[in-house]
C-alpha positions as CSV (number, residue, x, y, z in Angstrom):
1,X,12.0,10.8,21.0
2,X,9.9,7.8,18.8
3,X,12.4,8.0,16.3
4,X,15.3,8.0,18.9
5,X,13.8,4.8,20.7
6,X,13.0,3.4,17.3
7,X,16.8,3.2,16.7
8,X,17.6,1.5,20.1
9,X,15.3,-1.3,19.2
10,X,16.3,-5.0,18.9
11,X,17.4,-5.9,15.3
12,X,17.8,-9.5,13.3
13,X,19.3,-11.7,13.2
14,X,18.3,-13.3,16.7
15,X,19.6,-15.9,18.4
16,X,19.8,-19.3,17.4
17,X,16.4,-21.6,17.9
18,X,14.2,-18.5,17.4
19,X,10.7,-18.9,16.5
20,X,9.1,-15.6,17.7
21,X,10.6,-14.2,14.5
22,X,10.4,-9.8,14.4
23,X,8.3,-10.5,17.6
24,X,11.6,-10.3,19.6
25,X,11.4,-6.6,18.7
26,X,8.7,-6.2,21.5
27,X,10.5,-4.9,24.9
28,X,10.3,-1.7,27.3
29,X,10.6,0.6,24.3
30,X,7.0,-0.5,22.7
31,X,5.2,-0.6,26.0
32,X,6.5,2.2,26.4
33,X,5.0,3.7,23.5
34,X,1.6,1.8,23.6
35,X,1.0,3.3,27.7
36,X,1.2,7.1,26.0
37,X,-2.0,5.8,24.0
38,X,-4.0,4.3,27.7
39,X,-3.2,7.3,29.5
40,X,-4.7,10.2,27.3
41,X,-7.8,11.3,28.6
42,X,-9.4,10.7,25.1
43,X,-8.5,8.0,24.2
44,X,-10.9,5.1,23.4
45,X,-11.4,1.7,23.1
46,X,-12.0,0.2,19.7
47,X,-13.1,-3.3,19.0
48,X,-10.9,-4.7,15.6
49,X,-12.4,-7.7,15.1
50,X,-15.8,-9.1,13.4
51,X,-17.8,-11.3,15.6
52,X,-18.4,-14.8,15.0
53,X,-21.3,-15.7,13.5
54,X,-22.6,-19.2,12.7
55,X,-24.0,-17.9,9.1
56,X,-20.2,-15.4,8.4
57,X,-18.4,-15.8,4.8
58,X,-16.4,-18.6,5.3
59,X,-12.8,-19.2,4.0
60,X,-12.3,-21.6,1.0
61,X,-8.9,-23.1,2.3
62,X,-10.6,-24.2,5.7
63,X,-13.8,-26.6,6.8
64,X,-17.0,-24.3,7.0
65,X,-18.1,-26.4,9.9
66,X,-18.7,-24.1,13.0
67,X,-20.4,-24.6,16.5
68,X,-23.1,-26.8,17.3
69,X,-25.1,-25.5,20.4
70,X,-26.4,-27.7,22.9
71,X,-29.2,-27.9,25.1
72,X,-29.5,-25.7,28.9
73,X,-28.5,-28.8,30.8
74,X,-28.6,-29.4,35.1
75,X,-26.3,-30.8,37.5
76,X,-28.0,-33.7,38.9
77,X,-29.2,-33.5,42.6
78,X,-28.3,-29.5,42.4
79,X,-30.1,-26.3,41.4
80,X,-28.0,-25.4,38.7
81,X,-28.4,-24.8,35.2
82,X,-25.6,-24.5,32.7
83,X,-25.2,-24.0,28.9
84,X,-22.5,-25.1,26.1
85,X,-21.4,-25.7,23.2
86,X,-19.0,-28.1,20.8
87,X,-17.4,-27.5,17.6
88,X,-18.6,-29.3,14.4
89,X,-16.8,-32.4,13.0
90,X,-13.8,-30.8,11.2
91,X,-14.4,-27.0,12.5
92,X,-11.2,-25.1,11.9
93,X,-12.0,-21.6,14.2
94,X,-8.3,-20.9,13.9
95,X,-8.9,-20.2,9.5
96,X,-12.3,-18.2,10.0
97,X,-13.0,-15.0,10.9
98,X,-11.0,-12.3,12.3
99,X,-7.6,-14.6,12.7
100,X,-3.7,-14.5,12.7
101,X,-1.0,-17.0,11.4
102,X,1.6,-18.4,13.4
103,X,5.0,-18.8,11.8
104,X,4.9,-22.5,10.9
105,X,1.7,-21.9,9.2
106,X,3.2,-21.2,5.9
107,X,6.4,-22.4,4.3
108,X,8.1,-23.0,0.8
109,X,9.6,-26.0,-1.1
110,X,12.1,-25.9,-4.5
111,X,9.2,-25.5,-6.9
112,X,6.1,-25.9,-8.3
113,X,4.0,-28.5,-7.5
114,X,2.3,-30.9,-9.8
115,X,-1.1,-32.1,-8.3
116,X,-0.5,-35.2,-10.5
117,X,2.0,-36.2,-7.6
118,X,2.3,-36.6,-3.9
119,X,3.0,-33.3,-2.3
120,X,6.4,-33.2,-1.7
121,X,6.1,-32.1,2.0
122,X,9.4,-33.0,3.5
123,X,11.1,-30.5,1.4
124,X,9.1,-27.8,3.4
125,X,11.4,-25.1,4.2
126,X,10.3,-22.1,7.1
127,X,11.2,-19.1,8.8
128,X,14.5,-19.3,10.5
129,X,15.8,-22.2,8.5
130,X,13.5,-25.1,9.8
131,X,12.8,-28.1,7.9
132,X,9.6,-30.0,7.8
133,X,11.6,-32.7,10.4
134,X,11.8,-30.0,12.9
135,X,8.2,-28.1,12.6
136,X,5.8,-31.0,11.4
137,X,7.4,-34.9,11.3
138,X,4.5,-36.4,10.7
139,X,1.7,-35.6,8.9
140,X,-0.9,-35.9,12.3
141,X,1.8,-33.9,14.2
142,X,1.2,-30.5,15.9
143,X,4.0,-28.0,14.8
144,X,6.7,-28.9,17.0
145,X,7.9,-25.2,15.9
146,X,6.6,-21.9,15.7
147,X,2.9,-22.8,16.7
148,X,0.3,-20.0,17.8
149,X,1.7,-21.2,21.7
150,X,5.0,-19.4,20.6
151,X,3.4,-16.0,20.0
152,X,4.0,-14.0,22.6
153,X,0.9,-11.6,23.8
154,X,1.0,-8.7,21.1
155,X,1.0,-5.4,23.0
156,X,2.3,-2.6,20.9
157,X,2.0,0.6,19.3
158,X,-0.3,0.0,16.0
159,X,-0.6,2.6,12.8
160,X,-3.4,2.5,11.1
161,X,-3.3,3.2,7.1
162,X,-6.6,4.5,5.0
163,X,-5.9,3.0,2.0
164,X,-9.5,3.5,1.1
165,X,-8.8,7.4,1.0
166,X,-5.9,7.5,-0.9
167,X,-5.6,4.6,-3.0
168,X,-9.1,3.9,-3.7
169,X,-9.8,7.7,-3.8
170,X,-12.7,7.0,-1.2
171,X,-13.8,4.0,-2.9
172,X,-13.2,0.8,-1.3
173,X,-10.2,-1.0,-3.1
174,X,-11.4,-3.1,-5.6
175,X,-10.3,-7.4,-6.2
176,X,-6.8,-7.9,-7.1
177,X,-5.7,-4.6,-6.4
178,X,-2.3,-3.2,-4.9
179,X,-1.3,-1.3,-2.1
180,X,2.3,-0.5,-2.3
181,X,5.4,0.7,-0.8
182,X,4.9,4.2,-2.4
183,X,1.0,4.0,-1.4
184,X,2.3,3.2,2.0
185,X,5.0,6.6,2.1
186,X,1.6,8.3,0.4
187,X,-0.4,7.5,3.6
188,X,1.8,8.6,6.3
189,X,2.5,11.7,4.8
190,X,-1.2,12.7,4.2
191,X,-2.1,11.0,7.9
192,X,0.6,13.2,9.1
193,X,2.8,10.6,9.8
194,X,5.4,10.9,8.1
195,X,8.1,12.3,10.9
196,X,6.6,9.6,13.0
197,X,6.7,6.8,10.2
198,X,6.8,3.3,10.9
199,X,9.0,2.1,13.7
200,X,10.8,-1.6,15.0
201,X,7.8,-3.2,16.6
202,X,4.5,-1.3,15.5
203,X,1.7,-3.4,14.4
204,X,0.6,-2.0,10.8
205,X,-3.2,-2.3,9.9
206,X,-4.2,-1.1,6.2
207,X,-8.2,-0.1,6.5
208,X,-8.8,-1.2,2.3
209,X,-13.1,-1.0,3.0
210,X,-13.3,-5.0,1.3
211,X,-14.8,-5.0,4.6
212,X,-17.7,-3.6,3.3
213,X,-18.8,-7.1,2.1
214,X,-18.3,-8.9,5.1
215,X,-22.3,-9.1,5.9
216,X,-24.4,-11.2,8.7
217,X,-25.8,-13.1,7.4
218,X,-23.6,-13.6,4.7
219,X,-24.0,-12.4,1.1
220,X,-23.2,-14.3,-2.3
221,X,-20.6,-11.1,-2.9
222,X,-17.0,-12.7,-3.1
223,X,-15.6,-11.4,0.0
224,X,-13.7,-14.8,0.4
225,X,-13.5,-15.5,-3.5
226,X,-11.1,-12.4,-4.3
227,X,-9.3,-9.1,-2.5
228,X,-7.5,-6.2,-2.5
229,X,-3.8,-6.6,-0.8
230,X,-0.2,-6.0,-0.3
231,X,2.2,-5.8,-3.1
232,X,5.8,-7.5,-3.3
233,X,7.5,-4.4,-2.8
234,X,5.4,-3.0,0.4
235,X,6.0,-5.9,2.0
236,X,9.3,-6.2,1.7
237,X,9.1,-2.4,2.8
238,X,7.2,-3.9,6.1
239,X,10.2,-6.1,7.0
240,X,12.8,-3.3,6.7
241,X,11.0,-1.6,9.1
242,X,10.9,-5.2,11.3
243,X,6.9,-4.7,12.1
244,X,5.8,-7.3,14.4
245,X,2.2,-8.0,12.6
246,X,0.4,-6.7,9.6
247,X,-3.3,-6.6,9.4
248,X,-6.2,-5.7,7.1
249,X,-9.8,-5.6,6.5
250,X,-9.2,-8.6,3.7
251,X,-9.3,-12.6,4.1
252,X,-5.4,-12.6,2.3
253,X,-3.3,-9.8,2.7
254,X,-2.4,-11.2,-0.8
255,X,-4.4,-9.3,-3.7
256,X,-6.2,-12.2,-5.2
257,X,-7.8,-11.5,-8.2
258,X,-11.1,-12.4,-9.0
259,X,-10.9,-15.8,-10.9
260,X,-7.3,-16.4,-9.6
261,X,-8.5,-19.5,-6.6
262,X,-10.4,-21.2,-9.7
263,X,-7.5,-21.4,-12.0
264,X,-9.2,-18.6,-14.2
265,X,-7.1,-15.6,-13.8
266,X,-3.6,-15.4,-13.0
267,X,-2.1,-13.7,-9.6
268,X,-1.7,-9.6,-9.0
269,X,0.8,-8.2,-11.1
270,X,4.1,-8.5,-9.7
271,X,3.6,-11.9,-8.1
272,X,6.5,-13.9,-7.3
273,X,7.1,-16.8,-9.7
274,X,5.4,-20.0,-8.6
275,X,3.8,-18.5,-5.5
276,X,0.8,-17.4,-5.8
277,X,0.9,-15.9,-2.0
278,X,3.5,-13.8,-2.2
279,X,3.1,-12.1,0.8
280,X,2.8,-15.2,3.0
281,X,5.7,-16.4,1.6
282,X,7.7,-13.0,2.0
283,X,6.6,-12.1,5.0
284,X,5.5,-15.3,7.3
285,X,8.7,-17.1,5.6
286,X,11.1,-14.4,5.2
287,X,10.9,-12.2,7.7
288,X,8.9,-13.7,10.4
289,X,5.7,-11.1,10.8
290,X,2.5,-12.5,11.6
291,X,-0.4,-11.8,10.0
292,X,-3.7,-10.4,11.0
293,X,-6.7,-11.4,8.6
294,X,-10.3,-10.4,8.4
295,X,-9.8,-7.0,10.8
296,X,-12.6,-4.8,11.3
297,X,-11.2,-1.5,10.6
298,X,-13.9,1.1,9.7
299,X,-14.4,2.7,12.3
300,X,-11.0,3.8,13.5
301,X,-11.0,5.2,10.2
302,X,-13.8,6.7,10.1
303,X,-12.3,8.5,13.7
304,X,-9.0,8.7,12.2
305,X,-6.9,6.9,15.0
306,X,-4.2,6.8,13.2
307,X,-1.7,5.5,16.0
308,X,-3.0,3.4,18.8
309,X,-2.0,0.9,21.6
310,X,-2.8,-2.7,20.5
311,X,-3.8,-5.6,22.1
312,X,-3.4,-9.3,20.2
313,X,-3.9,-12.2,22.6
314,X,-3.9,-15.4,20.4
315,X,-4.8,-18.4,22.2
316,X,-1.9,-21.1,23.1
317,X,-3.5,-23.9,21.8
318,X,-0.3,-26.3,21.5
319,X,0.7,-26.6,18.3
320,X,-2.2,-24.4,16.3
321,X,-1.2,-23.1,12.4
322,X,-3.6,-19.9,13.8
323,X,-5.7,-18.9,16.1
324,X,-9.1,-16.4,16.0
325,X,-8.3,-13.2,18.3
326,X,-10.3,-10.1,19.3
327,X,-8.2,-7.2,18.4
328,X,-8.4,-3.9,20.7
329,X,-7.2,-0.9,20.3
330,X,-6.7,2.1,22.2
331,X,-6.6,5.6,20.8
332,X,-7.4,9.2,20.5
333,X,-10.0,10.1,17.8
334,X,-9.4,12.7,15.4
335,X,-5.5,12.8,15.6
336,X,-5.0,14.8,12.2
């Protein structure tokens, strides 16, 4: 019956103007799937996000200012008492912590640039076709396109992968490493998954244990310098099956060696010429999957949920690049 209604699902190319990208694929036929998940008896709720913490790893490619806290404050001539708080000069919430990319956060121009010259940004090209003109005119414009305010909420069926297990052979995945197509085909056959497999509009979350490192407070132990992640081939594999997100426990989904941000190593084997972020490019760009960075993962594998309902409400701040979320999940433990 899944593979039946996999089959019925919406299919690219969409309509002309689209900016929700393999989102479309969300309908009747993934709610449908995800309410099997809230109505077992079992089932429970699991929390796929890290909180935010003042003193978390920060990401390199974003500001590490955070939230200043202010004072317990009154209402004059009242009884009340009230508390708050404002975000740092130059805070960028939307590129810390457990986060996900909207569509016109990444995009591609004709080839590699120099730093010795201006960035050639009006030659941006994104998902769908869209030119810099249409998704960011000016440089202090919101995207006019494809911001997080497009993203519909993301309520659908979710399969979890332990690449921990199998690839790493129990050992968390170590910095620059793969997981590929064939690891992915590996993984649903040993979750017993493989009738199931991947269908139009699942989530897919990839538990690599990088996670490991992610500490509060923070540790000096790379989490943000390096990573495990996605190969060329698997996520081209993820497209064909027109996912609607993919997630892991990792700060890139790219595998970034250790070395690679500083110039000192070169990218993952079987990177894409000139682009560093393959899997950005391939899947923000190409197909039009979101991604889901930073997820906290170890305990639904440690409870083997394999499939789930999933909840991803990103905010719809008007023209955001990304957005931090709170992931849930909803699933039986113990499913094989």
């Amino acid at each position: 019956m899944l593979i039946q209604s996999g089959k019925r699902s919406p299919a690219p190319p969409w309509g002309a103007g689209d900016e929700r990208g393999m989102a479309n694929t969300l309908g009747p036929i993934t709610l449908t799937r995800c309410a099997w998940h809230m109505a077992q008896p079992r089932a429970q709720i699991y929390e796929a996000s890290f909180s935010a913490q003042q003193h978390d790893a920060k990401s390199p490619f974003a500001s590490p200012a955070g939230t200043q806290y202010k004072a317990t404050s009154g209402v004059p001539f009242s009884a009340h008492a009230f508390n708050s708080e404002v975000m740092q000069a130059n805070a960028e919430p939307g590129q810390q912590g457990t986060q996900i990319d909207a569509l016109g956060h990444f995009a591609y121009i004709s080839k590699p640039w120099d730093p010795k010259d201006p960035f050639p940004a009006d030659e941006a090209k994104y998902y769908g076709g869209y030119t810099q003109k249409d998704v960011k005119p000016t440089p202090d414009s919101p995207l006019l396109k494809m911001g997080i305010d497009k993203i519909p909420p993301l309520i659908t069926s979710a399969v979890l992968l332990d690449a921990r297990a199998l690839v790493g052979k129990g050992q968390a995945l170590s910095d620059g490493q793969l997981v590929t197509a064939a690891n992915i085909e590996a993984m649903l056959k040993a979750q017993g998954l493989e009738q199931r497999g991947v269908l139009p509009g699942d989530m897919v979350w990839i538990y690599t244990g990088w996670s490991d490192r992610w500490k509060d407070p923070a540790e000096e132990n790379g989490y943000y310098a390096m990573a495990p992640g996605l190969s060329v081939d698997a996520a081209n594999w993820l497209g064909a099956k027109r996912v609607v997100a993919v997630g892991l426990d990792t700060p890139f989904i790219d595998a970034v060696p250790g070395g690679m941000l500083q110039g000192k190593a070169p990218p993952a084997a079987g990177t894409l010429p000139g682009l560093p972020f393959a899997i950005h490019h391939t899947l923000i760009t190409q197909f039009g999957i979101h991604h889901l960075e930073n997820l906290n993962l170890a305990a639904m594998a440690k409870d083997k949920v394999w499939t789930s309902c999933a909840m991803v409400l990103p905010s719809r701040d008007l023209g955001a690049a990304s957005a931090a979320i709170r992931p849930v999940a909803v699933g039986v433990p113990n499913q094989f």
